[in-house]
KEPASE-42321 format. One record per atom (N, C-alpha, C): x, y, z; residue in one letter. Coordinates in steps of 0.02 Angstrom, whole numbers, plus 50000, padded with zeros to 5 digits. Example, Ala and Ser with C-alpha at 12.3 -4.5 7.8 and 13.67 -1.06 7.14 Angstrom:
! KEPASE-42321
506604971650390A
506154977550390A
506604983550390A
506424988850354S
506844994750357S
506455000250394S
//
This chain:
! KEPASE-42321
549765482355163X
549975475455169X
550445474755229X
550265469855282X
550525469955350X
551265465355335X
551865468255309X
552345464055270X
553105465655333X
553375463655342X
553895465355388X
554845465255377X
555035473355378X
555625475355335X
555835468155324X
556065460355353X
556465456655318X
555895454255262X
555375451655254X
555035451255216X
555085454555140X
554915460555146X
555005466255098X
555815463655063X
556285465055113X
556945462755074X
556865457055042X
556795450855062X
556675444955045X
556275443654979X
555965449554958X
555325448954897X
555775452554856X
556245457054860X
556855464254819X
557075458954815X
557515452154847X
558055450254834X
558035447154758X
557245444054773X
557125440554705X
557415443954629X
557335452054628X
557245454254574X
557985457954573X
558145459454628X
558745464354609X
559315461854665X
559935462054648X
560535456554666X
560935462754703X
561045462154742X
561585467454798X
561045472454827X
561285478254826X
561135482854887X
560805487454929X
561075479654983X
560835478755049X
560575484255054X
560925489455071X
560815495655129X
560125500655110X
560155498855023X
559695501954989X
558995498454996X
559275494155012X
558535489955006X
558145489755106X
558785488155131X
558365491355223X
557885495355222X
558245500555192X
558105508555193X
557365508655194X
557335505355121X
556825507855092X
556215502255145X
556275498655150X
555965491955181X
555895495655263X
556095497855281X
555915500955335X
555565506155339X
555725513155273X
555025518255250X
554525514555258X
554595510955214X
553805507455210X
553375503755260X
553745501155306X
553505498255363X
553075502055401X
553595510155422X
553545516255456X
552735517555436X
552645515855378X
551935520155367X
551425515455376X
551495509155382X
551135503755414X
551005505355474X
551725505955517X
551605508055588X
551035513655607X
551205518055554X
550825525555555X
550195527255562X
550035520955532X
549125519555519X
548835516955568X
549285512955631X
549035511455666X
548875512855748X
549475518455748X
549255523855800X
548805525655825X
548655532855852X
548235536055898X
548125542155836X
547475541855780X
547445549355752X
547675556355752X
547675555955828X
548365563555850X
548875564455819X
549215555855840X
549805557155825X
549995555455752X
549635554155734X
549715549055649X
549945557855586X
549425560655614X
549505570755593X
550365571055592X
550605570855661X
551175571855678X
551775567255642X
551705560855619X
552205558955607X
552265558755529X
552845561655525X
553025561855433X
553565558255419X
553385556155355X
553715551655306X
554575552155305X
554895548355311X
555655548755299X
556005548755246X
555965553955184X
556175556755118X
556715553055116X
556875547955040X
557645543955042X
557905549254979X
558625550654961X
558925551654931X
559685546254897X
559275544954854X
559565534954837X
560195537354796X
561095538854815X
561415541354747X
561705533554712X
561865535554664X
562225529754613X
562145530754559X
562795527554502X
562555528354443X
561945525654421X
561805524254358X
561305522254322X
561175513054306X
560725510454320X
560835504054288X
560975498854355X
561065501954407X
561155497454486X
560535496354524X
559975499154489X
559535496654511X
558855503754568X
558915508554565X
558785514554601X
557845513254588X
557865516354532X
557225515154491X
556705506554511X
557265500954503X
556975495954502X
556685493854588X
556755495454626X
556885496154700X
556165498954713X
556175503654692X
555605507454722X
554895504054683X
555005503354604X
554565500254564X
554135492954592X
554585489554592X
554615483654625X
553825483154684X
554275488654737X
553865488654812X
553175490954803X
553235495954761X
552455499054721X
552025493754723X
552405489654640X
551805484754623X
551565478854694X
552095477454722X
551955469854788X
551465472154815X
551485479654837X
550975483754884X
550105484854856X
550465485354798X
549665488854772X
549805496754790X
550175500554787X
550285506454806X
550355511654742X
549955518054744X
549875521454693X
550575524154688X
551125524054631X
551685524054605X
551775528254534X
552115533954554X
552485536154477X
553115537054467X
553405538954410X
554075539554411X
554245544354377X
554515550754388X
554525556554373X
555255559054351X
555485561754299X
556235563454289X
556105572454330X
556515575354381X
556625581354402X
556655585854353X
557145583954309X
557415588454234X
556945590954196X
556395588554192X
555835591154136X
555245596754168X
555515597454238X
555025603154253X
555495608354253X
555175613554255X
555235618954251X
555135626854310X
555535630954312X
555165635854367X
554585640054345X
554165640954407X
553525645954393X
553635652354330X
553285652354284X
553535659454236X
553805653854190X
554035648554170X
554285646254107X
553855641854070X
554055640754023X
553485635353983X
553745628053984X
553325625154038X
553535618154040X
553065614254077X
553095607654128X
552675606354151X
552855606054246X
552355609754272X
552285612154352X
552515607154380X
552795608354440X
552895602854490X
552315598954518X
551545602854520X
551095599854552X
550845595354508X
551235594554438X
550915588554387X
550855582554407X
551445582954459X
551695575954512X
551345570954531X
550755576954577X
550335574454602X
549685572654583X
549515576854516X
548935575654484X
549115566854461X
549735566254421X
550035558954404X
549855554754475X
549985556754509X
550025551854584X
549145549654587X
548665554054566X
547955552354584X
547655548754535X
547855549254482X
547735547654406X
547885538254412X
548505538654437X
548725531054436X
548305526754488X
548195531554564X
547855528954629X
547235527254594X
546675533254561X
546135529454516X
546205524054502X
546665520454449X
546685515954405X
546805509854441X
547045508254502X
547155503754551X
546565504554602X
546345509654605X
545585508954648X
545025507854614X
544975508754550X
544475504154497X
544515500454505X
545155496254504X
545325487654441X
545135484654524X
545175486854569X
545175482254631X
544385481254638X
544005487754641X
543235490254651X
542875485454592X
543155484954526X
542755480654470X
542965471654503X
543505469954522X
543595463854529X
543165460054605X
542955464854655X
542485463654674X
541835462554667X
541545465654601X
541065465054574X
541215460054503X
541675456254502X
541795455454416X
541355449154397X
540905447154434X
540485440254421X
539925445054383X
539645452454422X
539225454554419X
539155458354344X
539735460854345X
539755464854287X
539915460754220X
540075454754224X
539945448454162X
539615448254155X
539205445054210X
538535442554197X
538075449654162X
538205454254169X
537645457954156X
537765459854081X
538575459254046X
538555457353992X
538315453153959X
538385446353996X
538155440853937X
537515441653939X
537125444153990X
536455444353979X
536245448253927X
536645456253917X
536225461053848X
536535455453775X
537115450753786X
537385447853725X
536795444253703X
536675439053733X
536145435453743X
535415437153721X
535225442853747X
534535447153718X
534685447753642X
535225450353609X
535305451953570X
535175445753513X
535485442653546X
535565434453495X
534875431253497X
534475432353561X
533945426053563X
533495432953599X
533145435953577X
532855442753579X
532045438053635X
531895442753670X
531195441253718X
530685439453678X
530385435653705X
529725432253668X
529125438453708X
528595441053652X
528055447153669X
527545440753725X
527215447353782X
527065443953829X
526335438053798X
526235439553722X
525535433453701X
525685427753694X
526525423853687X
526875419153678X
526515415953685X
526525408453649X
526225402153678X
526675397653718X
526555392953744X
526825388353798X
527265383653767X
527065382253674X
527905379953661X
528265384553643X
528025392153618X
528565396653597X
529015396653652X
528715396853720X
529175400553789X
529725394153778X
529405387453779X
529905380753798X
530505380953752X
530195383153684X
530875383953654X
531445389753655X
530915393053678X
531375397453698X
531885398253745X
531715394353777X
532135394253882X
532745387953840X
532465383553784X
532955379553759X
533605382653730X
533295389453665X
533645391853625X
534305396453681X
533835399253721X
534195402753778X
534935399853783X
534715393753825X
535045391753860X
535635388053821X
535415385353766X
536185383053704X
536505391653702X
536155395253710X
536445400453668X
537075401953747X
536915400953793X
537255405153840X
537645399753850X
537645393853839X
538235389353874X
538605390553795X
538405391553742X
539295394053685X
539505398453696X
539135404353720X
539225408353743X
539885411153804X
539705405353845X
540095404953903X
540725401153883X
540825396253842X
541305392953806X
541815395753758X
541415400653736X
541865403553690X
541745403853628X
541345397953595X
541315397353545X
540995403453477X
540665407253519X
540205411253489X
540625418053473X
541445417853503X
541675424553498X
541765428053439X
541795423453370X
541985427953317X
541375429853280X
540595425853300X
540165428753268X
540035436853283X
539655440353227X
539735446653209X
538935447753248X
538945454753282X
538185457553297X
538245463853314X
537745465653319X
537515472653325X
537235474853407X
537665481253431X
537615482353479X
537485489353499X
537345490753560X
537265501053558X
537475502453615X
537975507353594X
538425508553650X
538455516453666X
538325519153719X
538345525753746X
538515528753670X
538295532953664X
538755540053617X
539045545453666X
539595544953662X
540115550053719X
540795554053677X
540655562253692X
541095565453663X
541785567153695X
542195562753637X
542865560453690X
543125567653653X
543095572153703X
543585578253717X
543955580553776X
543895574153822X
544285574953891X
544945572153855X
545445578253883X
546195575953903X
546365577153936X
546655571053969X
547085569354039X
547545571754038X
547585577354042X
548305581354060X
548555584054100X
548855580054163X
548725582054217X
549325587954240X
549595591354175X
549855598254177X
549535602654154X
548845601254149X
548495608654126X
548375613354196X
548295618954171X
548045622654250X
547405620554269X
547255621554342X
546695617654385X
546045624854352X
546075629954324X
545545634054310X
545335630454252X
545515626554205X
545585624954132X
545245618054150X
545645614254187X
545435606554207X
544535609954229X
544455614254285X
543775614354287X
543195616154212X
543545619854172X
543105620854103X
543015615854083X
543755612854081X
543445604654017X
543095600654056X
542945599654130X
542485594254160X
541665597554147X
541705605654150X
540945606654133X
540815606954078X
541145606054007X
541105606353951X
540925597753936X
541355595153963X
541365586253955X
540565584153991X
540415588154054X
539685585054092X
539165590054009X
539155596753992X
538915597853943X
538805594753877X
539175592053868X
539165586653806X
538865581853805X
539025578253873X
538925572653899X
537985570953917X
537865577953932X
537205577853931X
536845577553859X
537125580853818X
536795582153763X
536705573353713X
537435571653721X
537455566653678X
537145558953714X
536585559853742X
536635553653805X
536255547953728X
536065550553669X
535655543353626X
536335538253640X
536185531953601X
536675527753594X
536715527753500X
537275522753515X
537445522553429X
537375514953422X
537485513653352X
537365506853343X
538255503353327X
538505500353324X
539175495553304X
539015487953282X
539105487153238X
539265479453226X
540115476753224X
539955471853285X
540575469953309X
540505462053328X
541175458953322X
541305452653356X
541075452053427X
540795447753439X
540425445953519X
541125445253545X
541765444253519X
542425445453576X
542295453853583X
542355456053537X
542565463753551X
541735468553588X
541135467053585X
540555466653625X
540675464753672X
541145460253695X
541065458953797X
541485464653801X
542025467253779X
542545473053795X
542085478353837X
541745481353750X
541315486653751X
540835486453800X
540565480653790X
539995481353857X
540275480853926X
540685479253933X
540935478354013X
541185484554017X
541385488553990X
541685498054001X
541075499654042X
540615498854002X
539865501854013X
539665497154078X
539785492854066X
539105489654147X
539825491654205X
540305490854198X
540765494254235X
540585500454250X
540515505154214X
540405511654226X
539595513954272X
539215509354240X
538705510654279X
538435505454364X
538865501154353X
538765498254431X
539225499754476X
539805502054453X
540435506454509X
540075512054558X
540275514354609X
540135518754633X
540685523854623X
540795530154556X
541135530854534X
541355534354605X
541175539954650X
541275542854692X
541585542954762X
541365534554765X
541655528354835X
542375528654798X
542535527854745X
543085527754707X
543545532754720X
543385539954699X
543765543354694X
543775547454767X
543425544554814X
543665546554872X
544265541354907X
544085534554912X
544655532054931X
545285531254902X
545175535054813X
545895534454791X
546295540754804X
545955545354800X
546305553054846X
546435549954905X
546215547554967X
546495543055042X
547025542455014X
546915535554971X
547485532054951X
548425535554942X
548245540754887X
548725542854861X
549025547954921X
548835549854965X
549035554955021X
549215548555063X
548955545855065X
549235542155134X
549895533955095X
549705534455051X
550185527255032X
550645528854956X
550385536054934X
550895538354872X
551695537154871X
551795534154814X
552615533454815X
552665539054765X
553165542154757X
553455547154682X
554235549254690X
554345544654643X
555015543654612X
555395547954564X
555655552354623X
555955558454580X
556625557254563X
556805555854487X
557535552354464X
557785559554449X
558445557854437X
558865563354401X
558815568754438X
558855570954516X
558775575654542X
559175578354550X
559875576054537X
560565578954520X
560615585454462X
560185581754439X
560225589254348X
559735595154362X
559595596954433X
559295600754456X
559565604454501X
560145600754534X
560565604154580X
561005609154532X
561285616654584X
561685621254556X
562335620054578X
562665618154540X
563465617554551X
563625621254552X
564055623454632X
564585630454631X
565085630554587X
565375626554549X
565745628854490X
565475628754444X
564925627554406X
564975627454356X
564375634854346X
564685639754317X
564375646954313X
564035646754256X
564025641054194X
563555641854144X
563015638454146X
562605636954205X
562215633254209X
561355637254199X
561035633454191X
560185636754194X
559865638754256X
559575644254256X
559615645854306X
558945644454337X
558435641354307X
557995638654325X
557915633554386X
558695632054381X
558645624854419X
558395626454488X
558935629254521X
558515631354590X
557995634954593X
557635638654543X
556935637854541X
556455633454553X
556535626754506X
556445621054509X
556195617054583X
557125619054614X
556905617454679X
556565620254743X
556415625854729X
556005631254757X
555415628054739X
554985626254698X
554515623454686X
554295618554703X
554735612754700X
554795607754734X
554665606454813X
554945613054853X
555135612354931X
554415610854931X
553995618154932X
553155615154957X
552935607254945X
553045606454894X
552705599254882X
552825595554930X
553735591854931X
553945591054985X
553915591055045X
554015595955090X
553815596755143X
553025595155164X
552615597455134X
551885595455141X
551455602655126X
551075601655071X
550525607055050X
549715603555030X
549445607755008X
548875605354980X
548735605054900X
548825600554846X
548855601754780X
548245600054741X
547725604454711X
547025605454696X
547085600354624X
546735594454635X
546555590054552X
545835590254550X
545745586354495X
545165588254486X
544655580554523X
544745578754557X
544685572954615X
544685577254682X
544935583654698X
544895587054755X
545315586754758X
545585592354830X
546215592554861X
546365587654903X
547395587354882X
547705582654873X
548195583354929X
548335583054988X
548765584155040X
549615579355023X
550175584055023X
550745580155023X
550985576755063X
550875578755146X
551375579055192X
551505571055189X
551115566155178X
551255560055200X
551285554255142X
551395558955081X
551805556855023X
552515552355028X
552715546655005X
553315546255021X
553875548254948X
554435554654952X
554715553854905X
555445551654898X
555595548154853X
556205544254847X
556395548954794X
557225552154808X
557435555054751X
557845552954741X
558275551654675X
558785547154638X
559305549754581X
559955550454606X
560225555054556X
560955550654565X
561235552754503X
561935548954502X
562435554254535X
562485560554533X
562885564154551X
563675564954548X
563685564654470X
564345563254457X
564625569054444X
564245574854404X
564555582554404X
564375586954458X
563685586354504X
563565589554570X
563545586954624X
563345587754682X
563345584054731X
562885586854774X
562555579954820X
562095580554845X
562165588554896X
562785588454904X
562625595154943X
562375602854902X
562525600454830X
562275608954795X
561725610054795X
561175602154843X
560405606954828X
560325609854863X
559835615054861X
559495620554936X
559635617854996X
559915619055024X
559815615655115X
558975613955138X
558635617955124X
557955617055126X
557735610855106X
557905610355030X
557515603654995X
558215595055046X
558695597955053X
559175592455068X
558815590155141X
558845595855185X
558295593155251X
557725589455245X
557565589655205X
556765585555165X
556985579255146X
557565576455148X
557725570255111X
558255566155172X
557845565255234X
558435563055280X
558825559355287X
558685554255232X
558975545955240X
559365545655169X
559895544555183X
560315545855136X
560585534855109X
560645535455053X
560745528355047X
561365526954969X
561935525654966X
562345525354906X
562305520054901X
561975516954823X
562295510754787X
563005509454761X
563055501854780X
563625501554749X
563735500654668X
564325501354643X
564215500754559X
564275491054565X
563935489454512X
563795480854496X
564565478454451X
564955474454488X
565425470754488X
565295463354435X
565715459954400X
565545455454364X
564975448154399X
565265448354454X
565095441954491X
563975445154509X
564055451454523X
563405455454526X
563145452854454X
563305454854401X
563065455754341X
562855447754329X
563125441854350X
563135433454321X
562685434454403X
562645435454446X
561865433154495X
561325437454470X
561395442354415X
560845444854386X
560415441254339X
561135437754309X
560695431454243X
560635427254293X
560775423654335X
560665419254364X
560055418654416X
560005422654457X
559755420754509X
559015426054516X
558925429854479X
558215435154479X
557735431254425X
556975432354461X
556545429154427X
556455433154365X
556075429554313X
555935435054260X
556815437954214X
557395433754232X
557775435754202X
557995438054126X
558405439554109X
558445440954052X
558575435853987X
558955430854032X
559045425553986X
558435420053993X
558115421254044X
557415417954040X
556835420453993X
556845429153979X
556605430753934X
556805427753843X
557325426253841X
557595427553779X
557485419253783X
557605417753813X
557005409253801X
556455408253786X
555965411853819X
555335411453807X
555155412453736X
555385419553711X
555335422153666X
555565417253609X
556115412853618X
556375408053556X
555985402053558X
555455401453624X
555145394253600X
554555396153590X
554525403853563X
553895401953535X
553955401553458X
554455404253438X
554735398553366X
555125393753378X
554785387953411X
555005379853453X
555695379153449X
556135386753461X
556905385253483X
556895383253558X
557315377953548X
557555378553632X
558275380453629X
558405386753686X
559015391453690X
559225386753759X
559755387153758X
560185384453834X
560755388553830X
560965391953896X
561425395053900X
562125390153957X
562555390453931X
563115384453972X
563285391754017X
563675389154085X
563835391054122X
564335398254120X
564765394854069X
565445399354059X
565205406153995X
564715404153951X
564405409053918X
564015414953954X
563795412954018X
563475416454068X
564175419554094X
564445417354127X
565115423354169X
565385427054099X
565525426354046X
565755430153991X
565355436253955X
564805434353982X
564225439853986X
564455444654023X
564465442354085X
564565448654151X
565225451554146X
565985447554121X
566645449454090X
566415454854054X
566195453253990X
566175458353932X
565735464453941X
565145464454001X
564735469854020X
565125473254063X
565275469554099X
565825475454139X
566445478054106X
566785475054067X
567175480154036X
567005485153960X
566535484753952X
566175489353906X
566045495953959X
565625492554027X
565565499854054X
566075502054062X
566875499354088X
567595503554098X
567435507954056X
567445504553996X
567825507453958X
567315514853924X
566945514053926X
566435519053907X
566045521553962X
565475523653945X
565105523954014X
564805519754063X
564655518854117X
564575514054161X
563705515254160X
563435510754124X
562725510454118X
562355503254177X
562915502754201X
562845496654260X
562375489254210X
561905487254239X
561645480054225X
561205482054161X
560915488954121X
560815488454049X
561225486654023X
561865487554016X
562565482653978X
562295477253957X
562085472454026X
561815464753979X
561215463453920X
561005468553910X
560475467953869X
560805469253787X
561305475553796X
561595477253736X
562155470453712X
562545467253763X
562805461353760X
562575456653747X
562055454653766X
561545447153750X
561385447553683X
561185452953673X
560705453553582X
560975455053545X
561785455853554X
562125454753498X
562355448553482X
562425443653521X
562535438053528X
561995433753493X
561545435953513X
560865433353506X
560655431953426X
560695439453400X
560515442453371X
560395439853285X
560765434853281X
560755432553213X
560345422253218X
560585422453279X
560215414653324X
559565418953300X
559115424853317X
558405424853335X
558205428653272X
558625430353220X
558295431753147X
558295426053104X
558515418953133X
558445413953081X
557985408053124X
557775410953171X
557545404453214X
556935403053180X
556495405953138X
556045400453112X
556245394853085X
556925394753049X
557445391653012X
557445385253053X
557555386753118X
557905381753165X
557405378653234X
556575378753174X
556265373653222X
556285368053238X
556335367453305X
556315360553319X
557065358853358X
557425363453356X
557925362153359X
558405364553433X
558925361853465X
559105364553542X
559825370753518X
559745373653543X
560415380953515X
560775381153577X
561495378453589X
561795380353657X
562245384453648X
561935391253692X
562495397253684X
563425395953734X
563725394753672X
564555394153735X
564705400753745X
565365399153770X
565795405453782X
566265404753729X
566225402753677X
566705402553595X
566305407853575X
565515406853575X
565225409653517X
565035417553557X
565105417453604X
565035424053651X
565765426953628X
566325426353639X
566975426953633X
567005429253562X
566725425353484X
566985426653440X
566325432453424X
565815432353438X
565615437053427X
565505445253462X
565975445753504X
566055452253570X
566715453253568X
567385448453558X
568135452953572X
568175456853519X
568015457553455X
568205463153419X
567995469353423X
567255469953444X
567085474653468X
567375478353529X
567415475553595X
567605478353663X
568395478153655X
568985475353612X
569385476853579X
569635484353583X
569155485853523X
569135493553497X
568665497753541X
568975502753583X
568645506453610X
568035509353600X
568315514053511X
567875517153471X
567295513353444X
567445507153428X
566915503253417X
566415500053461X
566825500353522X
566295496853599X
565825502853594X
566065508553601X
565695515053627X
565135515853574X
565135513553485X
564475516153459X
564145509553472X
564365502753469X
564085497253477X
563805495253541X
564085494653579X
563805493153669X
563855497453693X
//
């Protein structure tokens, strides 16, 4: 998408409130690889990706940043915690799981795009077997009023059809018989992944009859559209441009890369970790990682790593893996006035959610002004005082507030609920009060 770094910011601002620097950053990676594509092939080899290393606590938004740019893009996107892998020799899941995740997701966005180009085609070719089914072919001896009524019966049948009306009637349909013993596990080893694909094409051959189902003509367009999907895709056009895809436009969002770093003081630590990151470097830097879609080139991967770094610091990782991450970017922690342009001013907000949600038992919720800044008061001093979970605070704050308004609201159809800052106040100072009590409560 030909989008331009102020652009990109301008689309972040919507969703996430402050920082700037984090958001350039990233808005300029992304540009970079726009640029990249449009070079001289020589040089396109030559130029690699600019690795961000995003620090801050939790809850400022790290995660949401990168998420965000994924979906606007259409860009194959995962989000990976560092902590749960493991070094070569232990029992856990490989670093190259990464990337199998990275192709897995690129598929699923190079389908849904590949079917919506075709999606007139692949209806239609449902309602047509629906249709047979309901108003079955006349044998070629027909007479000349059987056919007329027939092209009649047809044709009522396909305009309820098309309306809707016909969805809850019940019929009988035949649908592939397929032996679901594939698992997607894209931490199994690549010798294993090849058994279960010739075991799955072995099966697959064997079981090709169909079976019969009687089902709702809603749940028959499902079923049948898997199938006319499956067979008018070019499954192969697919899984070549989604391997492209994922090498050349992959995001992977490596959080918590802090609990991987080895702190020079602290001597009781696991010693896996810099294992970990030994494992990691190849990926990083650029290798080749074997799925079962083919080999998977890193170099022009982009990875964003994200750690709060409150007991290590960015300098305890390998110098190796730290050279890999050139662009360095600190959030700031979210301030009260941050936290009230979060309810306020981002689409999809939170207090826009918790509206929606109340009119659909015909509450109407209104939040007054001063109930909103008492929000962001009482979220920010919960984090003082405990841990600083940044802008999740407002969620644990709102729904307690909330919380007895939205277990009686069938009670209160019909009716307008205006949240003050009394009823915020009497239901939050006793809690944030008591320390001990903020800390199990918020």
């Amino acid at each position: 998408m030909d989008l331009t770094p102020k652009q990109i910011v301008a689309y972040l601002d919507d969703y996430i409130i402050g920082q700037v620097n984090a958001k350039k950053t990233i808005a300029l990676a992304l540009r970079n690889r726009y640029r990249r594509m449009k070079v001289e092939p020589i040089l396109q080899e030559e130029i690699m990706p600019k690795n961000i290393l995003m620090i801050g606590s939790t809850g400022i938004g790290k995660t949401e940043i990168a998420r965000r740019l994924a979906k606007m893009m259409s860009l194959p996107f995962v989000k990976v915690e560092a902590s749960k892998y493991t070094e070569v020799g232990f029992v856990g899941r490989d670093v190259e799981s990464m990337i199998r995740d990275l192709v897995y997701e690129s598929i699923n966005i190079v389908t849904r795009e590949y079917e919506n180009k075709i999606k007139d085609k692949i209806e239609g070719e449902v309602h047509k077997k629906i249709i047979e089914i309901l108003v079955p072919p006349l044998p070629q001896t027909a007479t000349d009023n059987a056919k007329d009524s027939f092209i009649k019966t047809y044709n009522m049948m396909e305009k309820k059809l098309l309306e809707g009306s016909l969805d809850d009637k019940k019929i009988e349909i035949e649908v592939s018989k397929k032996a679901h013993v594939e698992i997607l596990d894209s931490n199994m080893p690549m010798d294993m992944t090849s058994m279960q694909e010739s075991l799955n094409k072995m099966l697959g051959g064997i079981n090709k009859d169909k079976i019969k189902k009687e089902v709702s003509i809603k749940d028959a367009k499902i079923l049948l559209r898997d199938e006319a999907s499956e067979s008018l895709l070019d499954q192969e056009a697919i899984k070549i441009e989604a391997v492209k895809r994922a090498q050349n436009g992959g995001i992977i969002f490596l959080d918590e890369i802090d609990k991987i770093a080895s702190s020079k003081t602290n001597q009781n630590q696991d010693p896996s970790k810099e294992g970990v990151q030994r494992d990691l470097l190849p990926i990083v830097e650029g290798s080749s990682v074997q799925t079962k879609f083919g080999q998977v080139k890193t170099d022009h991967i982009l990875f964003i790593a994200a750690g709060a770094f409150h007991v290590s610091k960015p300098s305890d990782l390998l110098p190796e893996l730290q050279g890999r991450f050139p662009l360095r970017v600190e959030l700031e922690s979210l301030d009260e006035e941050a936290l009230y342009k979060i309810l306020t001013n981002t689409k999809n907000s939170l207090l826009k959610q918790y509206q929606a949600l109340l009119a659909v038992e015909e509450v109407e919720l209104e939040f007054d002004d001063s109930s909103i800044r008492a929000f962001a008061k009482y979220s920010v001093t919960a984090n003082e005082m405990t841990e600083d979970i940044g802008a999740r605070r407002l969620h644990t704050v709102i729904e307690k507030v909330i919380e007895d308004i939205s277990f009686e609201a069938n009670e209160k159809k019909g009716e307008k609920v205006i949240i003050t800052k009394s009823l915020v106040e009497e239901k939050l100072d006793k809690i944030v009060d008591s320390e001990d009590t903020a800390r199990y409560i918020l």
